[in-house]
Backbone as a ProteinNet text record, in pm:
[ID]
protein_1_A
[PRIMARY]
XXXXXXXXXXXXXXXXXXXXXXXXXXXXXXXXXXXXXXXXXXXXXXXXXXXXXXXXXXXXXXXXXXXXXXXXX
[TERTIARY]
3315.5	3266.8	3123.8	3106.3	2949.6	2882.2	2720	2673.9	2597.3	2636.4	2622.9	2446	2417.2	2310.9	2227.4	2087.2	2000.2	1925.4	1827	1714.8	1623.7	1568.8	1425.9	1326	1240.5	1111.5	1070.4	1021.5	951.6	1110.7	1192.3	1309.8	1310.8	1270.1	1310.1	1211.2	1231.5	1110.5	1001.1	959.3	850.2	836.2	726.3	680.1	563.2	595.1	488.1	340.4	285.2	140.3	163.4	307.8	302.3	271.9	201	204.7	259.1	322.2	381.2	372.7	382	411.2	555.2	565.7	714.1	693	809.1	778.1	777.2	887.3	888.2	785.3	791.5	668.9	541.1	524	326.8	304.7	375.9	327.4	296.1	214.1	204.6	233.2	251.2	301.1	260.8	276.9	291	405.9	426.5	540.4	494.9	598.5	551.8	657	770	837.4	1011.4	1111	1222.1	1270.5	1406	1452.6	1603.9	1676.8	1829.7	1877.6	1944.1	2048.7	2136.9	2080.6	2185	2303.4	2366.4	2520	2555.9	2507	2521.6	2477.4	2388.7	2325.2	2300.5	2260.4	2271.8	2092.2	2028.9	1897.3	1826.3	1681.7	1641.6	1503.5	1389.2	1263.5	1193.8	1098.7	1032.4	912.3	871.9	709.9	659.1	504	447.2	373.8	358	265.6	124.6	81.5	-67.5	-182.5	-76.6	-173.4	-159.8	8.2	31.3	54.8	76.6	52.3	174.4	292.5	427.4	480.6	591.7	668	791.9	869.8	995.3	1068.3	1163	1316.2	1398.1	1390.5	1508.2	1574.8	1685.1	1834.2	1728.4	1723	1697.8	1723.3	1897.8	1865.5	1834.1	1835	1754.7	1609.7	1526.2	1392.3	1314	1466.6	1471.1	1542.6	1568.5	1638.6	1595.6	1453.8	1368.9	1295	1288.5	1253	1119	1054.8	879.8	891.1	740.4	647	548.4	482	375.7	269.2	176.6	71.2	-94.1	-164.5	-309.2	-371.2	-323.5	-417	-475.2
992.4	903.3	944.1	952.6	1042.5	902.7	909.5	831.4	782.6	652.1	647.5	707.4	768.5	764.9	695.1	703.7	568.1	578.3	461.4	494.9	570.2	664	702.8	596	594.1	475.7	473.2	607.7	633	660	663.4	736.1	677.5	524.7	425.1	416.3	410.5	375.2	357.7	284.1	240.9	294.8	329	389.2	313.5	302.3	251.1	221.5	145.7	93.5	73.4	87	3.4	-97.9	-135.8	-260.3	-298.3	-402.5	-450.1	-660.8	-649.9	-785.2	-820	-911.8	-1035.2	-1057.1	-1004.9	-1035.8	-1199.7	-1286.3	-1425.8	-1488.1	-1478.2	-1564.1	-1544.8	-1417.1	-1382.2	-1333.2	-1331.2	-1301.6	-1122	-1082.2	-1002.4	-943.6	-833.5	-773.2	-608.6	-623.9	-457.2	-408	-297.3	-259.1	-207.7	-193.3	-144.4	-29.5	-74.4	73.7	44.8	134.3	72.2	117.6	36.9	-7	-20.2	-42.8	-78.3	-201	-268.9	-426.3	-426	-489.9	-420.7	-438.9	-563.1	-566.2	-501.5	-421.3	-361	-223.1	-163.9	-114.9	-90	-152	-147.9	-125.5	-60.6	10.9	-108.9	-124.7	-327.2	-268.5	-353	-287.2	-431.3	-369.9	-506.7	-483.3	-590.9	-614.9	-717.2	-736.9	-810.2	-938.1	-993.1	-1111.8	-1099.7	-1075.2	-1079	-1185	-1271.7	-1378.1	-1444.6	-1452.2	-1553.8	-1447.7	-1335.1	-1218.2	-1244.3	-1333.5	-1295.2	-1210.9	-1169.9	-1063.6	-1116.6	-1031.3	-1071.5	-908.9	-915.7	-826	-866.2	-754.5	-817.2	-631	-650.8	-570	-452.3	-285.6	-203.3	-259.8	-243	-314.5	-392.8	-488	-583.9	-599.2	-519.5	-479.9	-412.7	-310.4	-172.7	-194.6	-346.6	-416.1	-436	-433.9	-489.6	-628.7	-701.5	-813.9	-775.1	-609.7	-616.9	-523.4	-521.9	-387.5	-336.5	-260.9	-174.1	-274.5	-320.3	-400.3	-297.6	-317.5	-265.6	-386.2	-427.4	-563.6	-482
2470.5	2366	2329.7	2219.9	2204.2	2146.8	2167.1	2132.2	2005.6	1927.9	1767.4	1767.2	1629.7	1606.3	1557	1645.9	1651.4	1513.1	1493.5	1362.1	1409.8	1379.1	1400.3	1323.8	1435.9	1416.4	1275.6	1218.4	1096.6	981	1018.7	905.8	763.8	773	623.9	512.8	431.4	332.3	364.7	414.5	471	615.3	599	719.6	840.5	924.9	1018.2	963.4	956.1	904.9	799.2	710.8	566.8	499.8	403.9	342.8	252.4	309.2	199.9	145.2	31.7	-20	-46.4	12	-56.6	-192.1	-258.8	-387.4	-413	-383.3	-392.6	-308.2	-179.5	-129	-203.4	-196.1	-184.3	-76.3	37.7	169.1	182.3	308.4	307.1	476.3	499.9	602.9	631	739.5	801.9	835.2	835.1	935.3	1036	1149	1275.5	1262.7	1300.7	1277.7	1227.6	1261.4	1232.8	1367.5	1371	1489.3	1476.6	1597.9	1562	1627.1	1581.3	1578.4	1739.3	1862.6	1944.8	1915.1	1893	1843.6	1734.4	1630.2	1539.8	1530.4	1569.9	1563.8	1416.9	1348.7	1213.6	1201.4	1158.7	1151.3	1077.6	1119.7	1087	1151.1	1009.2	1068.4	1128	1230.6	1281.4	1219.8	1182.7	1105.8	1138.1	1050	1116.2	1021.6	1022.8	919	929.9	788.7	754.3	784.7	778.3	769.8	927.4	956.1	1071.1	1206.6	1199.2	1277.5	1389.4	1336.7	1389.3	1399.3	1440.3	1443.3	1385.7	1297.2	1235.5	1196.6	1214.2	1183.6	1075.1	1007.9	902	897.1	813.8	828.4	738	720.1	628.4	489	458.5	371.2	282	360	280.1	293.2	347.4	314.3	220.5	192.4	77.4	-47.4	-47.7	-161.3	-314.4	-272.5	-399.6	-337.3	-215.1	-187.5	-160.6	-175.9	-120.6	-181.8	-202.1	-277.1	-185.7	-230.2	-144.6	-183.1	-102.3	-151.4	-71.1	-202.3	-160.8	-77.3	26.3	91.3	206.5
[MASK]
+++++++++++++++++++++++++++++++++++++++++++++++++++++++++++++++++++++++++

């Protein structure tokens, strides 16, 4: 059984130290890197909050959807 292939950290759009804005909120964020889903392994980047300095995961694509832009913050 060979083993599925993982994300590379840097592979997605966005790259580690990215910024980006929520287009609907306003919010703003970093990325840290990308990552994979254990039950899925479905490739999902973890980032970070600008303001509230959480950590949150959401799926590739729906990061690479159109829901953020690159923000100069």
């Amino acid at each position: 059984m060979s083993k599925p292939k993982m994300a590379n950290p840097d592979d997605g759009l966005y790259k580690p130290g990215t910024k980006l804005r929520h287009i609907k909120t306003g919010g703003f964020y970093r990325v840290i890197f990308l990552a994979n889903i254990e039950t899925t392994l479905e490739p999902a980047y973890v980032y970070e909050s600008m303001q509230s300095h959480d950590f949150w995961i959401r799926p590739q694509s729906e990061m690479e959807d159109g829901r953020f832009e690159l923000a100069n913050h």
